[in-house]
C-alpha positions in Angstrom: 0.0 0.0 0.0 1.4 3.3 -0.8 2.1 5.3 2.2 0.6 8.5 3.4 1.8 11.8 2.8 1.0 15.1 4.8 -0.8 18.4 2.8 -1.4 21.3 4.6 -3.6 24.8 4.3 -6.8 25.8 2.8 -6.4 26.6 -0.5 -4.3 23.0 -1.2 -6.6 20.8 0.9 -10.1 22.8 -0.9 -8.3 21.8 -4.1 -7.6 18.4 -3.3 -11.2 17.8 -2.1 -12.5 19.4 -5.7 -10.0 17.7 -7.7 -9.1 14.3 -6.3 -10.7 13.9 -3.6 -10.3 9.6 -3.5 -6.8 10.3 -2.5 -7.8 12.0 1.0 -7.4 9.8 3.4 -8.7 11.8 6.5 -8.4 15.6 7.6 -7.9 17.0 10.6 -8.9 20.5 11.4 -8.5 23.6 14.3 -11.5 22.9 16.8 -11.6 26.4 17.6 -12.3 27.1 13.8 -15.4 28.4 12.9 -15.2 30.5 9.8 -16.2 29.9 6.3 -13.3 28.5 5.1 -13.2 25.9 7.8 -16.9 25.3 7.2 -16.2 25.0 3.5 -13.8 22.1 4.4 -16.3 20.5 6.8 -19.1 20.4 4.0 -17.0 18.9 1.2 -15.4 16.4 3.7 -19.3 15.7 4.2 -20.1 15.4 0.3 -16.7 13.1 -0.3 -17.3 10.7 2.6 -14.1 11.6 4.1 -13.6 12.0 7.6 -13.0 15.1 9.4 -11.2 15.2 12.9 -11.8 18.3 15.3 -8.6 18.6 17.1 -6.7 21.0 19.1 -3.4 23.2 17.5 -0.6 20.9 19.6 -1.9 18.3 17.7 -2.2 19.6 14.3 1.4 21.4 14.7 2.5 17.5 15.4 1.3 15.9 12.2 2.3 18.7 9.9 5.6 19.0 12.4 5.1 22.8 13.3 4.5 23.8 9.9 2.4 26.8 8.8 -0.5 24.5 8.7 -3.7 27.5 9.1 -5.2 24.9 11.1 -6.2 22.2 8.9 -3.8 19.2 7.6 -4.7 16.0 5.6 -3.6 12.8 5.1 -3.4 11.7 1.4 -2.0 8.6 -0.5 0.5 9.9 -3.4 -1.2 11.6 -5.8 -1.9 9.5 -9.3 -0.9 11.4 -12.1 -2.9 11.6 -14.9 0.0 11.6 -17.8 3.0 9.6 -16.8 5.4 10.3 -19.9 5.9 12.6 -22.5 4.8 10.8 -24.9 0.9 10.7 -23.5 1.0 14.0 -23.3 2.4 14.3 -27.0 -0.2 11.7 -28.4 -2.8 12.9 -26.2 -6.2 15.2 -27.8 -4.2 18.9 -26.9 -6.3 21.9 -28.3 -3.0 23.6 -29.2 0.8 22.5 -30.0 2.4 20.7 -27.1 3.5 23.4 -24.5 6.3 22.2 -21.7 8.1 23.6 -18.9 11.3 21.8 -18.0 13.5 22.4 -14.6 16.7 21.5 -14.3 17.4 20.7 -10.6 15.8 22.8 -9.0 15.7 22.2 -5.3 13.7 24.5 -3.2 9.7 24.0 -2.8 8.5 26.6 -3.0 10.2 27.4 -6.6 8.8 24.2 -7.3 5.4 25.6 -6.1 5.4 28.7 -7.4 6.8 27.0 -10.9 3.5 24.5 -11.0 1.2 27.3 -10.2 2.8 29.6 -13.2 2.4 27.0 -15.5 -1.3 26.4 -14.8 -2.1 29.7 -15.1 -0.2 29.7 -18.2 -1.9 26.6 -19.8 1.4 24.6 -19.5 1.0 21.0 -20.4 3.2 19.3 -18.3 6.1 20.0 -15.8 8.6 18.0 -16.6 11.8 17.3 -13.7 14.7 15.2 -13.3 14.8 12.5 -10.4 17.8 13.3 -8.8 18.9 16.7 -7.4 15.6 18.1 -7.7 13.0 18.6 -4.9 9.3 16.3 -5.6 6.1 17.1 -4.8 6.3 17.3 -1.1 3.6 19.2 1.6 5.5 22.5 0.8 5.2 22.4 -3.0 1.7 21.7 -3.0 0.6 24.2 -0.6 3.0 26.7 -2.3 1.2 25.6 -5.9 -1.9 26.6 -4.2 -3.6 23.4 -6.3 -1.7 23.7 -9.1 0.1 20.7 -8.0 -3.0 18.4 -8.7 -3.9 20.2 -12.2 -0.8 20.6 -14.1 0.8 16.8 -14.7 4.3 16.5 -13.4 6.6 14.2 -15.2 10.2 13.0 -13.7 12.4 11.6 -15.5 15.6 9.3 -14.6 17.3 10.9 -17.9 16.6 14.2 -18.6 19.2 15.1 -21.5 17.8 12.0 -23.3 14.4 13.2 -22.5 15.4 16.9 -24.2 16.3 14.2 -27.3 13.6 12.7 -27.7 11.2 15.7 -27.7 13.6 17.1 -30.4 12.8 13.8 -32.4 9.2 14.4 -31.6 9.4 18.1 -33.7 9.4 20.3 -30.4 11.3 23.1 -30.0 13.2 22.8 -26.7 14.8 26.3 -25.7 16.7 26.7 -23.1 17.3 30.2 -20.6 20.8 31.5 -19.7 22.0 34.9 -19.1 24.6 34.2 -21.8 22.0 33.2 -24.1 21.9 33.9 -27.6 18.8 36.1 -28.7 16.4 38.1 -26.5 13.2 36.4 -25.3 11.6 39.3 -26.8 13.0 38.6 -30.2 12.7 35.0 -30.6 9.9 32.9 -32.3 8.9 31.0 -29.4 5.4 29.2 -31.3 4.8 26.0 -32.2 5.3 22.8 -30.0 7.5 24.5 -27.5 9.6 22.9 -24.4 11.2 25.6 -22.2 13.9 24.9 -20.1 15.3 26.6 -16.7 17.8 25.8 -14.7 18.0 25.5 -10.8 18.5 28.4 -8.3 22.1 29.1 -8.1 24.2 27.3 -11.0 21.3 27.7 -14.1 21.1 25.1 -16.7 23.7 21.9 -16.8 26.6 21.8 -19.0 25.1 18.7 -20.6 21.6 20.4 -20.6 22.7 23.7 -22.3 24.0 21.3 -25.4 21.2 19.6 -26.1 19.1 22.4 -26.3 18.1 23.6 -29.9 19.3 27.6 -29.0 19.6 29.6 -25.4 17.5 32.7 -24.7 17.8 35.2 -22.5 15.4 37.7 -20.3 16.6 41.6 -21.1 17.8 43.2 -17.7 17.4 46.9 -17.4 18.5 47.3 -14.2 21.2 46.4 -11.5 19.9 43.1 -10.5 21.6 40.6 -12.8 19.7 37.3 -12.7 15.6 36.2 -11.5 14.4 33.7 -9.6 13.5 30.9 -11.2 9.9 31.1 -10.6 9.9 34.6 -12.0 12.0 33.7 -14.7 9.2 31.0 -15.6 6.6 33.3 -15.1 8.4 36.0 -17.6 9.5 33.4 -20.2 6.5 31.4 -20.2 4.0 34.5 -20.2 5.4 35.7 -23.5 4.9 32.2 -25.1 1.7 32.1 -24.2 1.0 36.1 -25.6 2.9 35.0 -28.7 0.2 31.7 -28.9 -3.2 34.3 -28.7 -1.0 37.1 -31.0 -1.0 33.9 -33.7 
């Protein structure tokens, strides 16, 4: 059986409960609660069958071990994504050409979160992440992705240069970001099955990432900060694909 994992906060555990709610196991929420949001929680536990547990904050501050919990935590068995390779999401029914976002290591959550939540507003396809030296979808990345993490698929991958390959093969684009990169985001033609790729926090994109790439891009800076963070970077770079997408 798979094991249980911890979520944590309203807007994640709402989202759950809408979106996939056979993977809630129980919830456990602040008895001193009594506002709408908790109520909220409380009815769709009630329409889902799922059992709700009035408790007091020492106990709620164990489960989720002292973390910003806003009073309500749930137990859930790992979520069951929807697409579980590229290729279903490449021979799936899309509405559009094949639209990615791929990370290359990076590590903190709530990147991660803020990343997922990005690319759903953004209409990204999938999120696709290598296996090792990359953060998963943990409590803090779903409550960062504020549901995000249970809409937009999220594919890792043991290989990720070879996965870069075999989207190539596939006839998508796969540009990559680097503040050495060769032409402007502004400047490029960025339509058409597309695969975007940024790197983690502090060292960017890979050696052996930046190769396989078709051609780097880069995000003008006009002032004295030299480099984003990566969720901002993804917000910027995949913003203008998507503006480029409607313009066309």
């Amino acid at each position: 059986m798979s094991q249980s994992q911890i979520i944590f906060g309203f807007h994640p555990i709402i989202s759950q409960l809408r979106q996939s709610s056979r993977s809630i196991q129980e919830i456990y929420l602040d008895s001193d609660r009594n506002d709408p949001r908790a109520k909220e929680i409380i009815e769709l536990a009630k329409e889902n069958n799922i059992r709700i547990l009035m408790v007091d904050r020492a106990r709620l501050d164990g489960i989720a071990s002292q973390s910003k919990h806003q009073g309500v935590v749930a137990k859930i068995v790992p979520l069951v994504i929807p697409y579980k390779t590229v290729e279903d999401i490449l021979e799936s029914d899309l509405n559009e050409p094949a639209f990615f976002l791929i990370l290359d290591g990076v590590e903190d959550p709530h990147n991660l979160g803020a990343c997922l939540r990005v690319a759903d507003g953004m209409g990204v396809h999938a999120v696709i992440a290598p296996k090792d030296r990359a953060v998963g979808l943990n409590a803090t990345v779903r409550k960062v992705a504020s549901g995000a993490a249970e809409s937009v698929p999220f594919i890792v991958v043991t290989n990720l240069a070879r996965t870069i390959r075999d989207l190539k093969e596939q006839g998508v684009l796969v540009v990559g970001t680097a503040e050495d990169g060769a032409e402007s985001l502004y400047e490029s033609n960025l339509s058409g099955p597309i695969a975007v790729v940024l790197g983690s926090e502090g060292s960017g994109l890979r050696r052996l990432t930046r190769d396989v790439c078709d051609f780097l891009i880069k995000i003008p800076m006009l002032g004295a900060v030299e480099s984003l963070n990566v969720s901002v970077a993804s917000g910027i770079v995949l913003s203008e694909i998507r503006r480029q997408r409607l313009k066309s």
